[in-house]
C-alpha positions in Angstrom: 53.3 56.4 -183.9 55.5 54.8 -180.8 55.1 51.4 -179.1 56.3 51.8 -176.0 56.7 48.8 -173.4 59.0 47.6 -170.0 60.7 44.6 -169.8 62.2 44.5 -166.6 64.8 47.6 -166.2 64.7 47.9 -170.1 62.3 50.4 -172.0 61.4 49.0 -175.7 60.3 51.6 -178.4 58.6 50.4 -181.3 58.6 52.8 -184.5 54.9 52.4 -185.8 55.0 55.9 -187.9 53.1 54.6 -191.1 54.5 51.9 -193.7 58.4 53.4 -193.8 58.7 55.3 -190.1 59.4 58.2 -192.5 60.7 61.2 -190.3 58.7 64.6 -190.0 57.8 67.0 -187.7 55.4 65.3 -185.6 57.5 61.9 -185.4 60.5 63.4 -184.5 58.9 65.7 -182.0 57.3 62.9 -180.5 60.6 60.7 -180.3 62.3 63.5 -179.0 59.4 63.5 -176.0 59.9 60.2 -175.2 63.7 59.8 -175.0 63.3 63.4 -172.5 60.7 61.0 -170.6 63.1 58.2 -170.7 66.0 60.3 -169.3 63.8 61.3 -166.4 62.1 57.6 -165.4 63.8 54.6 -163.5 64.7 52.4 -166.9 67.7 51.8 -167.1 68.4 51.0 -170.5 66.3 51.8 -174.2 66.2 49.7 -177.0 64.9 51.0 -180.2 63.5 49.0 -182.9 60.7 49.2 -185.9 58.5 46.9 -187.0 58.2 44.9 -190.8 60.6 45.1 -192.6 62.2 48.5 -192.1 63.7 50.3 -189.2 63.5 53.6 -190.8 63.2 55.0 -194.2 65.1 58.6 -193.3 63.4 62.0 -194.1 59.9 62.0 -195.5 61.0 63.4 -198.5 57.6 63.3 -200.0 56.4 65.9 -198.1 59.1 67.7 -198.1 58.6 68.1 -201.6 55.0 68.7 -201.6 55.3 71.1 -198.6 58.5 73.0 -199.9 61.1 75.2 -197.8 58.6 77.0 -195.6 58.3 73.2 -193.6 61.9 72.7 -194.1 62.8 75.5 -191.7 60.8 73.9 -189.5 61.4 70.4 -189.9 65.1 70.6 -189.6 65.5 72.0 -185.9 62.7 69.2 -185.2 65.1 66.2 -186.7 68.4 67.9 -184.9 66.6 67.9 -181.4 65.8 64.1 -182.1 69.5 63.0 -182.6 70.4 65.6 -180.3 68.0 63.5 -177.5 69.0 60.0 -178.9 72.8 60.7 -179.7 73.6 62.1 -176.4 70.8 60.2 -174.3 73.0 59.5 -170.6 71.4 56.1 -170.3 72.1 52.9 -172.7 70.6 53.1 -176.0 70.3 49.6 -178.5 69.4 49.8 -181.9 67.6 46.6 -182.8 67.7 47.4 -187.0 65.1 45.1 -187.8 65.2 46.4 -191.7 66.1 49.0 -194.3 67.6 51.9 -192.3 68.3 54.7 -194.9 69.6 58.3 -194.5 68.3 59.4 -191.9 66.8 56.3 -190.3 70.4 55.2 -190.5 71.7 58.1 -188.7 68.9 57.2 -186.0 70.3 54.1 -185.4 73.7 55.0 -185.4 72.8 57.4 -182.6 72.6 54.3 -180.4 75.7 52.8 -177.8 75.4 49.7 -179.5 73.9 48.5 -183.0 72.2 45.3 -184.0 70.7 44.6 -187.3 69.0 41.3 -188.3 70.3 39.1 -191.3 69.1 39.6 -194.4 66.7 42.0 -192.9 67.5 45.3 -195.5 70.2 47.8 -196.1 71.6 50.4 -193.9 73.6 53.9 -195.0 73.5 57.3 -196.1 72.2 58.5 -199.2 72.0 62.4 -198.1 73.9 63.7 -201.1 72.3 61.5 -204.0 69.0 63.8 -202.5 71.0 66.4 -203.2 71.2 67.9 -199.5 74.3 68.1 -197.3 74.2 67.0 -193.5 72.9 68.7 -190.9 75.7 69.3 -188.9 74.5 66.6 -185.8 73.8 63.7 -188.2 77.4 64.4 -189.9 79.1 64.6 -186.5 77.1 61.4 -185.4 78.0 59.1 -188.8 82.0 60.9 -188.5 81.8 58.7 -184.7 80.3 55.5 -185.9 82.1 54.9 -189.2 85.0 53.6 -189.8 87.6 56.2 -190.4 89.2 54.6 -194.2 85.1 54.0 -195.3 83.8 57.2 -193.8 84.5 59.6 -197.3 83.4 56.6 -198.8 79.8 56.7 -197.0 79.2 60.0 -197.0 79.9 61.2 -200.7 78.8 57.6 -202.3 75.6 57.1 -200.9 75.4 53.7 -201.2 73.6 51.3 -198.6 74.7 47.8 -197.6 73.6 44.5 -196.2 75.0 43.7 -192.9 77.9 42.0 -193.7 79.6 45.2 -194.9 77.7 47.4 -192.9 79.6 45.8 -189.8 83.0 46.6 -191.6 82.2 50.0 -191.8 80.7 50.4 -188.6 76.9 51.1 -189.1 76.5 48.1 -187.1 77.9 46.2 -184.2 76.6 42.8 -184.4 74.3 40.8 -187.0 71.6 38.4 -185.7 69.1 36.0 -186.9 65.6 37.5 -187.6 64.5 35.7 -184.8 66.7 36.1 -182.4 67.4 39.9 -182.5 65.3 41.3 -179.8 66.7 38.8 -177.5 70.0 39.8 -178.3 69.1 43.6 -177.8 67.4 42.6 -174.9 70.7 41.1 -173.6 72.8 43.7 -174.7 70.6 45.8 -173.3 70.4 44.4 -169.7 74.2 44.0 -169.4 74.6 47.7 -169.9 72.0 48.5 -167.7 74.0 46.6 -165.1 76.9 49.2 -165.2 76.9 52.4 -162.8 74.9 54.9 -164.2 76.9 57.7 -163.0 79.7 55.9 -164.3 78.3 54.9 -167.9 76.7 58.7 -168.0 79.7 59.8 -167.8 82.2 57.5 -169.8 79.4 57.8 -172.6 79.8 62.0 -172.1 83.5 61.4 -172.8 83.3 59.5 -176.1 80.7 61.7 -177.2 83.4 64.7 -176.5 84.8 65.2 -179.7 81.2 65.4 -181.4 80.2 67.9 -178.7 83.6 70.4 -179.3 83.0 70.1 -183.2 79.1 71.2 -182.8 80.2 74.1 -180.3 82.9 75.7 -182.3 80.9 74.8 -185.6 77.7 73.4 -185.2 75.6 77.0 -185.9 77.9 77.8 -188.7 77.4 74.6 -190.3 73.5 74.3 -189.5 73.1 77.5 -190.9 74.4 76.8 -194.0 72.5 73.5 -194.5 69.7 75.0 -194.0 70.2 77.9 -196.7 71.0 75.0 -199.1 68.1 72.5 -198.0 65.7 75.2 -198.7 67.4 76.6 -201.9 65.1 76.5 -204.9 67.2 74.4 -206.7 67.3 71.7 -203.8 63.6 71.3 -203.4 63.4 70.7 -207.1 66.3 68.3 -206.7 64.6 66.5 -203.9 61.0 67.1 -206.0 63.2 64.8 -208.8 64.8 62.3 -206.4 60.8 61.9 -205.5 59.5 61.3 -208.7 62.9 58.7 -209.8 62.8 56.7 -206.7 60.0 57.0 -204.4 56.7 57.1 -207.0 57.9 54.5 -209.2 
């Protein structure tokens, strides 16, 4: 499910969930696990990566239409404790995108300090709303910091994905690299963070993430709540039951 290796002062994760690294329950639990085991050891920087051709494919919205609104409710709190681990994880975190990262496997990504995706390696965005579900109110807060602000109504309510070269102009990404070359370059990036004080990244990292944190305090359960009542709506799982059928069982 997760490769985990050490290089040097560096942790590497490897997403190995199946063809797609779908999200669900168990996956998210268990990346959840190992960011808290992470936060507690002597690395000093995380890179995240998956393998093939894709980084992540987002929610595993086939079950979620086979297994309907009861695993919904618990799915979601599952999928907000991951971004909650990885978006506001003290020590460096790199996304190496090695492919397709799509809804919610974009949002993953995006949870990370610094984001580089390979050339011509897939597509990266959010398609949350051509599902037919709104964002949970982390993974919002989380694509509101990355994105650039004239392209961010743009990302949300379009739903479109995009090769690197325009997913660095909106901000998905930080950097594009060859193929071959990308784990070096997260390696790099990786180790010259890791370099910095700790107390003193910890807590400049706390202070960019501080908007984000106000918005989920005075909002965050409101907001939740809601996307939850419409994620598990009838009418949604019968929307997401379509989107299946359209896109996914082609």
């Amino acid at each position: 499910m997760i490769e985990l290796k050490q290089q040097g002062d560096v942790a590497i994760l490897t997403l190995a969930h199946g063809k797609a690294n779908a999200l669900d329950t168990e996956f998210c639990k268990a990346l959840t696990g190992q960011f808290e085991q992470l936060r507690k050891s002597n690395v000093r920087a995380v890179i995240v990566t998956g393998q093939g051709r894709i980084f992540s494919a987002g929610v595993d919205l086939l079950r979620l239409s086979e297994c309907g609104a009861g695993y919904i409710r618990k799915f979601l709190p599952a999928l907000h404790k991951l971004y909650d681990a990885a978006f506001f994880f003290p020590k460096p975190l790199v996304a190496a995108v090695n492919g397709h990262a799509i809804a919610g496997g974009c949002v993953l990504a995006c949870c990370a300090d610094k984001r580089i995706m390979a050339r011509e390696g897939g597509r990266i965005g959010v398609t949350e709303l051509l599902v037919g579900v709104p964002f949970p109110a982390l993974a919002f807060e989380i694509m509101r910091a990355v994105t650039v602000p004239r392209y961010f109504p743009e990302a949300i309510l379009g739903g479109a994905t995009h090769p690197p070269d325009a997913a660095i102009e909106r901000g998905f990404i930080d950097e594009i690299a060859e193929p071959a070359a990308l784990m070096d370059r997260a390696l790099a990036t990786a180790q010259m963070l890791a370099a910095l004080s700790p107390p003193a990244f910890a807590l400049t990292k706390q202070q960019m993430r501080l908007p984000s944190i106000e918005r989920m305090k005075k909002d965050g359960k409101r907001i939740e709540a809601a996307a939850v009542k419409i994620w598990t709506a009838p009418g949604t799982v019968a929307h997401i039951r379509d989107y299946v059928a359209r896109t996914l069982k082609k």
